[in-house]
N, C-alpha and C positions, 0 to 999 in steps of 0.2 A: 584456423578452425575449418579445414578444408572438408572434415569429416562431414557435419552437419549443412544440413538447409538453411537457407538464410530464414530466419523469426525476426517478428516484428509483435511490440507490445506495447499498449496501454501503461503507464504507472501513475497509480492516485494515493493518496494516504488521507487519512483526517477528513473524512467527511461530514461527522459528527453529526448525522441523520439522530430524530427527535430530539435537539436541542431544544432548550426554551420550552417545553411541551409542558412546565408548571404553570407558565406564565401565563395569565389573564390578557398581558399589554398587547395592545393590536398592533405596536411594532415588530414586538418579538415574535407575532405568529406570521407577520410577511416575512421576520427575517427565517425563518423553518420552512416557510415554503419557497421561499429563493434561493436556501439551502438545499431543496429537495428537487427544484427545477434545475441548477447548477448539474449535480449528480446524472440527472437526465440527460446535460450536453456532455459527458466524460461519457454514457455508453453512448449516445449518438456519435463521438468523435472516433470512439472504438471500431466502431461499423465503418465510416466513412473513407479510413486508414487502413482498411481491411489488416486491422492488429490480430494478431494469430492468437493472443493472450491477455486479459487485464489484468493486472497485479492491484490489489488493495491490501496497503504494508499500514493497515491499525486503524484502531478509534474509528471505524466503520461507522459504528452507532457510537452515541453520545453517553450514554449509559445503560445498566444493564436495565433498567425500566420503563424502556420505551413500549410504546403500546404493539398490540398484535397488529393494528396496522398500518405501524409505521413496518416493522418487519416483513409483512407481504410485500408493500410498496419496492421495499428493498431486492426482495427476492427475483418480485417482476421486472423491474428494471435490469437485472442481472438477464433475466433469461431471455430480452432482447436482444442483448450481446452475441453475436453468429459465433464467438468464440470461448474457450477456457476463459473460467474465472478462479482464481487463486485469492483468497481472502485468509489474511493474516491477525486476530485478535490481538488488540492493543491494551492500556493501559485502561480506559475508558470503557472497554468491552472486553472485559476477562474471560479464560475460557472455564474458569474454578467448575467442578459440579453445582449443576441446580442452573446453571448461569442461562442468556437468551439460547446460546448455543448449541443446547441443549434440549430447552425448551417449546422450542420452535423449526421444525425440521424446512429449511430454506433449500435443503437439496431437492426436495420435493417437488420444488415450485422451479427450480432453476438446475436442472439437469445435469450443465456443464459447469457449476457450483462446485469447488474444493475448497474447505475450510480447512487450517491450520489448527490442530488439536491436540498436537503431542506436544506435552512440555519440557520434555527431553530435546524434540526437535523429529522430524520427520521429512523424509525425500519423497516428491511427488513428481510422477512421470506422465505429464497426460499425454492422453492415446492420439498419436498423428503429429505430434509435434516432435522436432528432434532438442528439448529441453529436459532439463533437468529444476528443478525450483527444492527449493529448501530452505525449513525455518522455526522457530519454535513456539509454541501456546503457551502466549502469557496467562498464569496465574496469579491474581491478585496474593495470594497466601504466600507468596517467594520476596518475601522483601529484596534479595539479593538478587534477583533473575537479570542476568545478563544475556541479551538479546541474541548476542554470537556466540557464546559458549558451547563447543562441542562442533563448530561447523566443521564437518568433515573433508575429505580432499575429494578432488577432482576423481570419477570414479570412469568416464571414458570423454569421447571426443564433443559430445554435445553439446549444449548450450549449457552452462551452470549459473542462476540467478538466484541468489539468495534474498530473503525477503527481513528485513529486521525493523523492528519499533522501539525505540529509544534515544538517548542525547551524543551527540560525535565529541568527543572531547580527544582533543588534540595533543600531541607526544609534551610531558612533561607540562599541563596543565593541571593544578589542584581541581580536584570536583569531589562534592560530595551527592550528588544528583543521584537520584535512578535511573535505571534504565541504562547503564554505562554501552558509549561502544566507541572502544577505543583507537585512535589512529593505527596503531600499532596492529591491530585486528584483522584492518581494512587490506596494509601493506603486505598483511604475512600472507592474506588469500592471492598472491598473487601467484598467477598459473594453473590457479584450480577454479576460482571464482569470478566469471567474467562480468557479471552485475549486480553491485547491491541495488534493491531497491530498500529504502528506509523513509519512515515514517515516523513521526511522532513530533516533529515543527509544521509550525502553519506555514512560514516563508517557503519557497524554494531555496535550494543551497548544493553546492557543488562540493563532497566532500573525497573524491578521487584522489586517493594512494597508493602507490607502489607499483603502477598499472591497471589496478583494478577501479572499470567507473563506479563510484558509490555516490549515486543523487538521493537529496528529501526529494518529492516531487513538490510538498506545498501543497496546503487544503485547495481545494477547487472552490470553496468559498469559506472565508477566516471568518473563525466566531465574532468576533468585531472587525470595523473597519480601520484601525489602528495597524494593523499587518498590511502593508503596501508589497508585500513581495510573496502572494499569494494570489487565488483563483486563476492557477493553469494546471493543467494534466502533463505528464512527460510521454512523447512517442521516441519510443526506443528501439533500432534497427540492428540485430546482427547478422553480420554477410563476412564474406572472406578479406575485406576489408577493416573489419572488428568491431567496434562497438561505435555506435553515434547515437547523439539523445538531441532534444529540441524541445523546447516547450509550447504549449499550446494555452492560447485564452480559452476559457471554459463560464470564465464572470461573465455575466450576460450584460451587467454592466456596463454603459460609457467609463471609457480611463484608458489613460496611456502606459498603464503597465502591462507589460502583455508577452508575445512569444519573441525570442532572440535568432 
């Protein structure tokens, strides 16, 4: 990739911001705000790595009726970030009409704000970066929406990161799941698609095929504490040496699960 500058990115998934927001229990309101403090240490970690880009690959928000201020909070947070933000609509946060998405204009408040909106799938070029990102608006009304369906080839020398939310099911596994995204998917992008970022497991996990790296990154904080391989962000480097990823702790939490 001798063409492009070297990029450097953020990748977060499942934040699931207004979780618990029915809830009366004063556990579940610390655990929403240690959900919403967590989120705060993924843009601080942004800054700090001077990441050229955040990726958030789904389930951003928890569901589509979180309050208006949980979505400012979101937006503001975002537009601390000195860099692109790329926010990908997941299962949890549809982008159907009528949806937050819609209803809440978050570009307003976060400038460098790109939401994912085409459910066909749409190419997004932001301006000073030598990347390419691409990916498609989940619609709750698509029972059958397949996350990669349609991803296009390699259209020049730049960086190509693809952004997907849904389950990795592996060559020659039975699933009946949603959200399919097939091994086979991952292998055939190869040469055109130098990173998935995918979303939609709380763990971290390592699903690289055929050349192409495709990480979950892993909630930055699991809706329970049952998920031990969970609360890190991924810092992702491409340079003329290719592609490298790393995870980073973001739990603020004591615990010995943390960056490799």
């Amino acid at each position: 990739m001798a063409e492009a500058r070297p990029l450097r990115i953020v990748h977060t998934s499942d934040v699931h911001l207004g979780a618990y927001s029915g809830s009366g229990d004063g556990k579940w309101a610390e655990r929403r705000r240690l959900m919403e403090d967590t989120f705060r240490r993924v843009i601080d970690l942004a800054n700090v790595v001077g990441a050229d880009a955040l990726v958030i690959a789904g389930d951003f928000f928890d569901n589509d009726r979180v309050s208006e201020e949980t979505v400012v909070f979101a937006a503001t947070e975002i537009r601390r970030f000195e860099g692109q933000t790329l926010l990908l609509p997941g299962n949890h946060d549809p982008v159907d009409p009528g949806s937050l998405y819609w209803r809440h204009d978050m570009e307003a408040i976060a400038e460098r704000l790109t939401i994912v909106r085409e459910h066909k799938g749409e190419l997004i070029e932001p301006e000073g970066l030598d990347a390419v990102f691409w990916g498609r608006g989940y619609l709750d009304s698509d029972w059958h929406f397949k996350p990669l369906e349609g991803i296009p080839e390699r259209i020049d020398g730049r960086w190509h990161i693809a952004l997907g939310h849904g389950h990795f099911i592996p060559e020659g596994a039975e699933s009946h799941r949603s959200l399919p995204i097939r091994e086979a998917e991952i292998a055939s992008a190869a040469g055109h698609w130098d990173y998935m970022a995918f979303g939609h497991w709380e763990p971290h996990a390592d699903v690289s095929r055929g050349g192409v790296t495709a990480i979950y990154s892993g909630a930055p904080m699991p809706l329970s504490d049952a998920n031990r391989r969970a609360g890190m962000a991924a810092v992702v480097d491409f340079d003329e040496g290719g592609v490298r990823w790393r995870m980073h702790r973001v739990d603020p939490r004591p615990g010995d699960e943390g960056a490799k």
